[in-house]
C-alpha positions as CSV (number, residue, x, y, z in Angstrom):
1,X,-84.0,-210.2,-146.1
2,X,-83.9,-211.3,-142.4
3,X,-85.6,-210.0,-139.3
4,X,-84.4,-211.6,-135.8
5,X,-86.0,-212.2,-132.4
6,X,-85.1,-213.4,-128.9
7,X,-87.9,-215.0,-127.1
8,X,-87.7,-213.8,-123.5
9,X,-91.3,-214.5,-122.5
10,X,-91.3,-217.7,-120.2
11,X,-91.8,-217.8,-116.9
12,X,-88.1,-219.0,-115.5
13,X,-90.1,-221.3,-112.8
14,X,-87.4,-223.9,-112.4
15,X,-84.4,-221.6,-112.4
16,X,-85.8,-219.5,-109.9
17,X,-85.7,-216.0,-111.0
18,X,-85.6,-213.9,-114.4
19,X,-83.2,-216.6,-116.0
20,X,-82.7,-213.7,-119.2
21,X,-81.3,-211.6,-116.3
22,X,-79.1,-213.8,-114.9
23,X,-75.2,-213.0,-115.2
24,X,-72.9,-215.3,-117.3
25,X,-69.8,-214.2,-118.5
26,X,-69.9,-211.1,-117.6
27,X,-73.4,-210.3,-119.6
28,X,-77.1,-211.0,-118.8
29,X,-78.1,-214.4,-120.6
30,X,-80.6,-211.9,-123.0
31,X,-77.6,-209.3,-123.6
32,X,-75.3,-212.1,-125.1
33,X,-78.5,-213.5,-127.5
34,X,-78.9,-209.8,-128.7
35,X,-75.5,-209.3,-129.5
36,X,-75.3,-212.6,-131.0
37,X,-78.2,-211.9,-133.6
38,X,-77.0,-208.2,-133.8
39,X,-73.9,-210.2,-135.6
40,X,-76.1,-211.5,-138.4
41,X,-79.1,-209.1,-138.4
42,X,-79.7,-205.9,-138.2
43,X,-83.3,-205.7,-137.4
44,X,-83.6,-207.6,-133.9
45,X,-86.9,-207.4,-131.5
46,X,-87.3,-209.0,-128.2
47,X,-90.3,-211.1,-127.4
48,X,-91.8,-210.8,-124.1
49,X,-95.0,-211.4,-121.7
50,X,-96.4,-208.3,-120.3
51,X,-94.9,-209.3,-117.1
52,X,-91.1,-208.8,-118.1
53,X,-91.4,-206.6,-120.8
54,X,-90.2,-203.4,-119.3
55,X,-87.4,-205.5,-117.8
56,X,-85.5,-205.7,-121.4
57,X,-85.2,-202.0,-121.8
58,X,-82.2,-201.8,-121.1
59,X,-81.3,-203.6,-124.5
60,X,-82.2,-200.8,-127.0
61,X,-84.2,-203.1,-128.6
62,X,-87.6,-203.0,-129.5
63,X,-89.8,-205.2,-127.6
64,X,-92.8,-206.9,-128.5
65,X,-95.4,-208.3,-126.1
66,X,-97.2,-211.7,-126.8
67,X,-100.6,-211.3,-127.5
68,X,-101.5,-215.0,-127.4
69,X,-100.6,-216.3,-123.5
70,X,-100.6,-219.6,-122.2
71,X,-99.7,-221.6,-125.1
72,X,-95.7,-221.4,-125.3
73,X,-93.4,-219.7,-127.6
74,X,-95.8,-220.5,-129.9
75,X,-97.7,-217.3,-128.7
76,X,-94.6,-215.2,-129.4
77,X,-93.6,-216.9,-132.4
78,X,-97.6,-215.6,-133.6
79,X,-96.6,-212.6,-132.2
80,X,-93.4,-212.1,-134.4
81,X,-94.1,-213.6,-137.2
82,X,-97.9,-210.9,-137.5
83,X,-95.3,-208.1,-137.3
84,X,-92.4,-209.4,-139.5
85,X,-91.8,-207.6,-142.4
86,X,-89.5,-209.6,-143.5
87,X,-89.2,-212.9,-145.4
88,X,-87.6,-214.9,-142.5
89,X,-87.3,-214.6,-139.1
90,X,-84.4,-215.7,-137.1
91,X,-85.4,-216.5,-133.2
92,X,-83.3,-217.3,-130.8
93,X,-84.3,-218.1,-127.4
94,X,-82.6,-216.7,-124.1
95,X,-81.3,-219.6,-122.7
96,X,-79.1,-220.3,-124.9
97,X,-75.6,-218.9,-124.4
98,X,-73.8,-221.7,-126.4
99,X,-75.2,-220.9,-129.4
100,X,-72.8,-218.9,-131.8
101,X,-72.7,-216.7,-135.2
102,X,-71.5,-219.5,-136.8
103,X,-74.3,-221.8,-136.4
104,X,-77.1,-218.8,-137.6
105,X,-75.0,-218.3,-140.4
106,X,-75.2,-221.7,-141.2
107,X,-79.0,-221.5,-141.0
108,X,-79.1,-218.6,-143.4
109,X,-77.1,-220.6,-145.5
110,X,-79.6,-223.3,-145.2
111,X,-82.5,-221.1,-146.3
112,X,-81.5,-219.7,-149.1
113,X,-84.1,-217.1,-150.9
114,X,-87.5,-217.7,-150.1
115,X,-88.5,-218.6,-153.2
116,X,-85.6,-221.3,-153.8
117,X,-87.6,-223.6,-156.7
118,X,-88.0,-226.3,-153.5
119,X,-91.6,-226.1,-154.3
120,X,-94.4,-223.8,-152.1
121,X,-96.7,-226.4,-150.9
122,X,-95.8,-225.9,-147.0
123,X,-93.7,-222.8,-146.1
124,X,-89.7,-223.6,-144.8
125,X,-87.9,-223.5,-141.9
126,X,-84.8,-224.8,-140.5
127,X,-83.7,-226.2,-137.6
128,X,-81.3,-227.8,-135.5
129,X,-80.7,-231.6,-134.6
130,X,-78.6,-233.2,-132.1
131,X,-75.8,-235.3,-133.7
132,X,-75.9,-237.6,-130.9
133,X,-79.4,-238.8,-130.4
134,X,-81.1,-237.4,-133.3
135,X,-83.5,-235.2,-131.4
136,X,-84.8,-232.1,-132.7
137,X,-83.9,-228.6,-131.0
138,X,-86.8,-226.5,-131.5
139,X,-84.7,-223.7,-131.4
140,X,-82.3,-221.5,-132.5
141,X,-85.5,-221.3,-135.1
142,X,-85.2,-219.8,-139.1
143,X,-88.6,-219.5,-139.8
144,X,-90.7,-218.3,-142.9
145,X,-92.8,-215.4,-142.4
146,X,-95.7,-217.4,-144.3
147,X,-95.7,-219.8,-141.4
148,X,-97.7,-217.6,-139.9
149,X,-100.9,-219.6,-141.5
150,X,-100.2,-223.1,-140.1
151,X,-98.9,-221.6,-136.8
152,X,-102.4,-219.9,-136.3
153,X,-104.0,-223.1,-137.0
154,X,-101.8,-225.3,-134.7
155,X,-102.8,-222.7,-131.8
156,X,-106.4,-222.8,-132.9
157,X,-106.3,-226.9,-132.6
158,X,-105.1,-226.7,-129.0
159,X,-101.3,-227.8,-130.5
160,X,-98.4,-226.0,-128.6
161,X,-95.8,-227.6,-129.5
162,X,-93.1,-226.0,-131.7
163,X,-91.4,-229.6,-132.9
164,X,-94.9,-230.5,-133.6
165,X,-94.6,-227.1,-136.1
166,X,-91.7,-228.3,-137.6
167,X,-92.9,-231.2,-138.7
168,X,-96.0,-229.3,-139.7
169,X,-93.5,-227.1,-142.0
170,X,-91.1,-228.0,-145.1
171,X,-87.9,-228.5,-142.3
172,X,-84.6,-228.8,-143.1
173,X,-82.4,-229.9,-140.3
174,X,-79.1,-229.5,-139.5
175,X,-76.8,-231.8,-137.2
176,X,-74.9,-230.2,-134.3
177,X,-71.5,-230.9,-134.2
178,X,-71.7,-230.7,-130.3
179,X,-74.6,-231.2,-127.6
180,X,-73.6,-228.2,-126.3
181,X,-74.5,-225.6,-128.3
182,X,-78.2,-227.0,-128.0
183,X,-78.2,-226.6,-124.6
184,X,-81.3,-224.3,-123.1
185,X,-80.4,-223.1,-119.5
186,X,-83.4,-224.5,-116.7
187,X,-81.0,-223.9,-113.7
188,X,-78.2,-221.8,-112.6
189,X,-76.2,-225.4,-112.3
190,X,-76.7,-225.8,-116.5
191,X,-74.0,-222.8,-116.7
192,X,-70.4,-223.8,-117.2
């Protein structure tokens, strides 16, 4: 089973406003993620800071707040992953319209069940890597729900960082076909 998540909690400095607000295609940026994991999942939560919260309502969705501030999407990934009832949990961020049900299938497909005879000594997640560079794309994220335990400690270390997770975690990566679909949205101008 398979619970799903949009992270919405960031502060949008550098595109100016609200970017999970902003208009493209004829959606909000945080309406197209929702009913992009609503195609694979039919439990989805949106995670969000106390100060945008109530801004998501219109979604149906229920919405979480982060507990843990000032340390990333790591503090809503701890925030999700406390709550999840499920074995995984698929996150996808806001900003990241190119991003389609094909590729979280794929990472379902990935997965497998959580107990898949890999071996328990770290819990699993996969993740996404650019075919072009070979740089890792912290997100869209399938995470296990028994992450939870390293993720705590990684926040309690003063390490933010969700690549630095992944390579804390058993991660299996995938390879974009294109750039594209990895792209996260930091300015109006990233739309095309």
């Amino acid at each position: 089973m398979l619970s799903a998540a949009i992270l919405a909690g960031g502060h949008s400095s550098r595109f100016g406003s609200n970017k999970a607000l902003f208009y493209y295609g004829g959606e909000t940026l945080i309406a197209r993620a929702a009913r992009l994991l609503r195609s694979v999942c039919d439990e989805v939560v949106v995670s969000a800071s106390h100060v945008n919260a109530s801004s998501y309502e219109f979604l149906g969705l229920e919405i979480v707040e982060d507990e843990l501030t000032d340390c990333g999407p790591l503090g809503g990934l701890e925030t999700l992953l406390e709550r999840c009832t499920t074995p995984w949990l698929l996150v996808v961020t806001c900003d990241m319209p190119y991003v389609d049900s094909d590729a979280l299938s794929m990472m379902i497909d990935e997965a497998g069940p959580a107990d898949d005879g890999r071996g328990k000594s770290l819990p699993h997640a996969v993740a996404w890597r650019r075919r072009s560079d070979d740089s890792i794309s912290p997100f869209p994220l399938l995470v296990e729900r028994d992450a939870l335990t390293v993720l705590r400690q990684r926040i309690n270390d003063g390490r933010y960082s969700v690549k630095g997770l992944l390579d804390a975690l058993d991660t299996h990566y995938i390879y974009s076909t294109t750039d594209e679909m990895l792209c996260n949205v930091n300015r109006p101008g990233d739309l095309r």
